[in-house]
N, C-alpha and C positions, 0 to 999 in steps of 0.2 A: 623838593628834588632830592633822588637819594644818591649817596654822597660815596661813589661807585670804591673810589682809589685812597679817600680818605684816613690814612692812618695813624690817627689823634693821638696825642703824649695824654699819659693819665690824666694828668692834672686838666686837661683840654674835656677831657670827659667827666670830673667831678660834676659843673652843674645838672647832668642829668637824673634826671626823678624817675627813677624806675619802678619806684613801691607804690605812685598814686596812679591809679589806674582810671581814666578817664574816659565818658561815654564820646566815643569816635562814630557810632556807625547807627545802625537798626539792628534787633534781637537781640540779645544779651553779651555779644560779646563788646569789651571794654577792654580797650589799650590804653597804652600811655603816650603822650602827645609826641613823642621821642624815645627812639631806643637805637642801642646798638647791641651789634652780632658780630663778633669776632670769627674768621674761618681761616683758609689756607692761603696760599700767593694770590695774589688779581692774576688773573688767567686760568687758574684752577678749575676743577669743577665743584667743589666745594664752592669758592668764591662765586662763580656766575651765576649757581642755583639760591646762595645765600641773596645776590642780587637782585633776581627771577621773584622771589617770596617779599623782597622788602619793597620791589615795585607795586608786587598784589597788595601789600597791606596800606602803601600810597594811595594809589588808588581807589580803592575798597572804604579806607580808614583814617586815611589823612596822615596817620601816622610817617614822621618821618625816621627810615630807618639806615644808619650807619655800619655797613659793612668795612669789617675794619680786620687789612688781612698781616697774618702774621707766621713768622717760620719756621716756627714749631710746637710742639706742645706745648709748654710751660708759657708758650710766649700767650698762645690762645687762650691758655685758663684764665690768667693772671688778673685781664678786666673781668672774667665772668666770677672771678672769688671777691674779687675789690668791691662789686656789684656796680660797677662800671660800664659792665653790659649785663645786656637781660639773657642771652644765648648763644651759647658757642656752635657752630659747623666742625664736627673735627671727625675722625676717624677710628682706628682701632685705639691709639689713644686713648679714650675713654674708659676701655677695658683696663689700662693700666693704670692710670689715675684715680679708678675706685681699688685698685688691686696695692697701690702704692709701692708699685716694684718701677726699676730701672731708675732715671730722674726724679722720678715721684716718690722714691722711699729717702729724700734726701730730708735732712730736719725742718729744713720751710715748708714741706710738702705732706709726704706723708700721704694714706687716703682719701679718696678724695668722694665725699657721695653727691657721687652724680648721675643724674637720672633723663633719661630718654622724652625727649617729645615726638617727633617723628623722624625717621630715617628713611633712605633710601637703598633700592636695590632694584636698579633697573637692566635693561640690555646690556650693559659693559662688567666690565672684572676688575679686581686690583691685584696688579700682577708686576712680573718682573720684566720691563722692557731692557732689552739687548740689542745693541747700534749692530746692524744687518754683515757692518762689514769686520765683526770678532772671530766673525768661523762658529757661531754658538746655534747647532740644530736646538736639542737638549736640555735640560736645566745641567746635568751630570758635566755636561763639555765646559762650564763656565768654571771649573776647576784652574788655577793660574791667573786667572781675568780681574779686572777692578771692577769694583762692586760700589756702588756710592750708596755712602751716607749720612748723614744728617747730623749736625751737632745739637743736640738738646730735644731731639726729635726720636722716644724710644717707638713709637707706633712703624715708622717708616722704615728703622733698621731693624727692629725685631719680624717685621713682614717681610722684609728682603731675608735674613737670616731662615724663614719660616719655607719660604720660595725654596732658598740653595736647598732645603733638606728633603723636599721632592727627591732631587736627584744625589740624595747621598752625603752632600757637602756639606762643611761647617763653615765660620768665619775662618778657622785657621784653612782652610783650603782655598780661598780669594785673598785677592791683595783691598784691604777696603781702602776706599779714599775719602776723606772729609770733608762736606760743604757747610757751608753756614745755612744754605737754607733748601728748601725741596727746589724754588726754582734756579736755584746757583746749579743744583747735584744736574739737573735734565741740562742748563745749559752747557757742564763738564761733559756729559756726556756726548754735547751735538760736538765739544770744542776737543773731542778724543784726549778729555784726562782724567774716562771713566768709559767702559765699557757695558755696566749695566747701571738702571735707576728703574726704583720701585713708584707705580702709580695709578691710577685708574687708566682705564684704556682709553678714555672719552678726553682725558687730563687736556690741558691745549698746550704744552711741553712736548706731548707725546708726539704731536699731531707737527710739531717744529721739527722735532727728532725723525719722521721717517720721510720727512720731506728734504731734508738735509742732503747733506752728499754722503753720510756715513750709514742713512736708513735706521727701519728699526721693525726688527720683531719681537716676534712674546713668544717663547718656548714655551711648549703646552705641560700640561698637566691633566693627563686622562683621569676620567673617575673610575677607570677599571684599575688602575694601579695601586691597587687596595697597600700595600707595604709603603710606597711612597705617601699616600696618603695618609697613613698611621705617622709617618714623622712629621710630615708637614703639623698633623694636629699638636703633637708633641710641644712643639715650638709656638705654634699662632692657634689655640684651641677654636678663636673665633672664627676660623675659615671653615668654609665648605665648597665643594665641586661646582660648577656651572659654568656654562658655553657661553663666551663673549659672542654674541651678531652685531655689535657695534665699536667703536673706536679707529685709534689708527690703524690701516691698512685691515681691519676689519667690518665684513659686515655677513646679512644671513645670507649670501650667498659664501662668503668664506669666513666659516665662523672660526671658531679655537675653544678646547678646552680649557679651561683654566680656572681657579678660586677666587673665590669673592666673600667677602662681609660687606653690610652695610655702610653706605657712604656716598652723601652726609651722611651725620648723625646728630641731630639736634638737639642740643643736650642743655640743661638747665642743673641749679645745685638742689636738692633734695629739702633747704631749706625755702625756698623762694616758694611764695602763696600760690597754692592751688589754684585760687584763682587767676590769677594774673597765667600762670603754666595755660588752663584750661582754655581761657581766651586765646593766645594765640597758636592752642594749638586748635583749635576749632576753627579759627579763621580761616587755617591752614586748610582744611577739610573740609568745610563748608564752597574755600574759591578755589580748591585744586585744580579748575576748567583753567583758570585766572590766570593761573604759573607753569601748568604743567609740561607747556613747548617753549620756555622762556630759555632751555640751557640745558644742551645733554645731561639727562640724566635726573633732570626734576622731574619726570613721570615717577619714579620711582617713588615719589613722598605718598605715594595713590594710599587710604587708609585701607586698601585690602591686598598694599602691597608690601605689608609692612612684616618683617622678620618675627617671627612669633615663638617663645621663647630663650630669647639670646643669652649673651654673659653679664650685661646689666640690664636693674628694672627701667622699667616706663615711671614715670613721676605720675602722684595721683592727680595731679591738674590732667594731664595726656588722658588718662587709666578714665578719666569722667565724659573727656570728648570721643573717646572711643568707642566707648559703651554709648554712646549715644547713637554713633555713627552704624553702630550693628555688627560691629568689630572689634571684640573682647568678648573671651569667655571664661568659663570656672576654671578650665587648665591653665589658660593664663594667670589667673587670680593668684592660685596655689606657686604657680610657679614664681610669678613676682614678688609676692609676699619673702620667700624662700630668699629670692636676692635682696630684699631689702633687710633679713634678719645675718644674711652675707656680710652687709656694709657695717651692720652693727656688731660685729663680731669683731672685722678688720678696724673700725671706728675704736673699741675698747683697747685692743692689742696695742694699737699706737699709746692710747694714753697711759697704758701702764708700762710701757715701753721708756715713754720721756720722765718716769716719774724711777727707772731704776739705771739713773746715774749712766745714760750711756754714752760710748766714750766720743773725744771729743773731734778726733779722726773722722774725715769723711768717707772712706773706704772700709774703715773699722764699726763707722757708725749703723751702714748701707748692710753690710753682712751682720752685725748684732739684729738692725731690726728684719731682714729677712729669717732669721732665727725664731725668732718670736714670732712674728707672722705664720711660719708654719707650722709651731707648735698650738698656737689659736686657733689654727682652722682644724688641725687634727682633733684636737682637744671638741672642738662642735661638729667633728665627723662633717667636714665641708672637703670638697677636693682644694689641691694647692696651686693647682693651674701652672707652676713655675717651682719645677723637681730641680 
């Protein structure tokens, strides 16, 4: 049985054998008799699809699989670096994790290579929901308003912060508020001591939120607004334009503009075996029928729905079931290759980073290595993603 709500202390998770991979099923693929996947809150849609895929691989594989939800970044990697889980569900996040800025440039952290197995992009958005009764047509009107966000969590406030610059704003133009976790920030919001919280529109927060007394909309974001979409990119490079037809108080009869990146995003570390990668992402691909109405938003994992050259690589385990599947080509190749010589670039910078004495200040520390950071990518003629 999979172990929906479960969220195990490390040491709870030591006896698991993630390296031996074990014949579970017919045709080559081979899991482990146990695994966990870290994602977002239980209620999430990160969480329900990580749910959705660990029932398919039950069933399919015997495999029992441990979703184990957590609220925030750091909190997500933490078993997938320990090797205490085999995959994390996370978000834009992961862009920043190999990029080793915000949280991630702190001295436990640092870059982080990690590599894609399959992601999501289906009918919803990840956008800035606004409680109905702020007054907020606009993104520009949320100027004075509380903005929630996240403690330890740079994905969710750098994409809130990404949203305000649609309409012009920074953080100093919102009053921000801090929650401990994504679903503390939605529940401030329903309990009016926040006015906006960033999330997928499918979210099940969101879907609490417009059912409330306080409502909730998504102020648009036309793709004609070419200026505002030049900031937006500025700040969250990973977004791009597309029409939500699904979420709260959304569907194709009332769609909405709005931006999106992938999400999930199933991610593995760059060291973990190809094969073991390959297996479940194949599995993935092979029973997509299996999972794919389990949880708004798992259509999205479809292998020809998948984001095709983003801001981190695919792992070569993914990169072998892909090509399999008739979905991979030479421009990907080139381009993956590219982000993977990316991580080794950001990889080198840190180590010579901790190797010149830097100071012992955490605020001191964070700006020395964003210093070097930039001077390394310049240095390999790479962009710096974060001016």
């Amino acid at each position: 049985m999979i172990h929906r709500l479960m969220a195990l202390a490390p040491a709870a998770l030591a006896g698991l054998s993630l390296a031996t991979a074990l014949p579970a099923s017919a045709e080559d693929i081979k899991l482990p008799p146990t695994m966990a996947v870290t994602a977002y809150d239980t209620g999430t849609a990160g969480f329900n699809i990580a749910v959705g895929v660990g029932k398919m691989l039950k069933d399919k594989y015997g495999t029992d699989v441990r979703v184990l939800p957590a609220g925030n970044d750091v909190a997500r990697l933490a078993p997938l670096r320990a090797k205490r889980a085999i995959s994390s569900a996370m978000g834009s996040g992961t862009y920043f994790a190999q990029e080793g800025v915000f949280e991630f440039g702190a001295r436990e952290w640092g870059p982080q290579r990690l590599q894609l197995l399959l992601s999501s992009v289906d009918c919803n958005c990840g956008a800035l929901g606004v409680a109905a009764d702020a007054g907020v047509k606009e993104m520009k009107d949320l100027r004075g308003k509380r903005v929630g966000f996240v403690v330890g969590s740079p994905a969710l406030n750098q994409n809130s912060l990404a949203m305000l610059a649609f309409g012009g704003l920074t953080e100093k133009d919102v009053k921000i508020v801090e929650f401990a976790s994504y679903g503390a920030m939605w529940k401030g919001l329903v309990n009016n001591d926040a006015d906006a919280a960033f999330g997928t529109t499918i979210t099940g927060p969101a879907k609490e939120a417009e059912t409330s007394p306080r409502g909730l909309i998504w102020p648009p974001l036309p793709a004609g607004d070419k200026e505002g979409w030049a900031r937006v990119r500025k700040v969250g490079s990973f977004f791009f334009p597309q029409v939500a037809t699904c979420g709260a108080g959304i569907s194709p009869d009332k769609p909405i503009e709005l931006g999106n990146y992938p999400y999930p995003i199933f991610v593995a570390y760059g060291t973990q075996s190809v094969e073991q990668v390959y297996a479940i992402t194949k599995a993935m691909i092979v029973n997509y029928d299996a999972y794919k109405d389990s949880a708004p938003g798992a259509a999205g994992l479809g292998p020809d729905r998948q984001t095709k050259n983003w801001v981190v690589p695919v792992h070569p385990g993914a990169v072998k079931a892909l090509k399999e599947a008739g979905h991979w080509t030479d421009e990907q190749d080139a381009h993956n290759d590219a982000l993977y010589k990316r991580q080794d670039v950001l990889a080198a910078a840190w180590t010579e980073y901790g190797k010149s004495n830097p100071p012992s200040d955490d605020k001191a520390f964070l700006d020395g290595w964003m210093k070097a950071r930039t001077s390394a990518l310049a240095k390999a003629n790479m962009p710096n993603g974060f001016e």
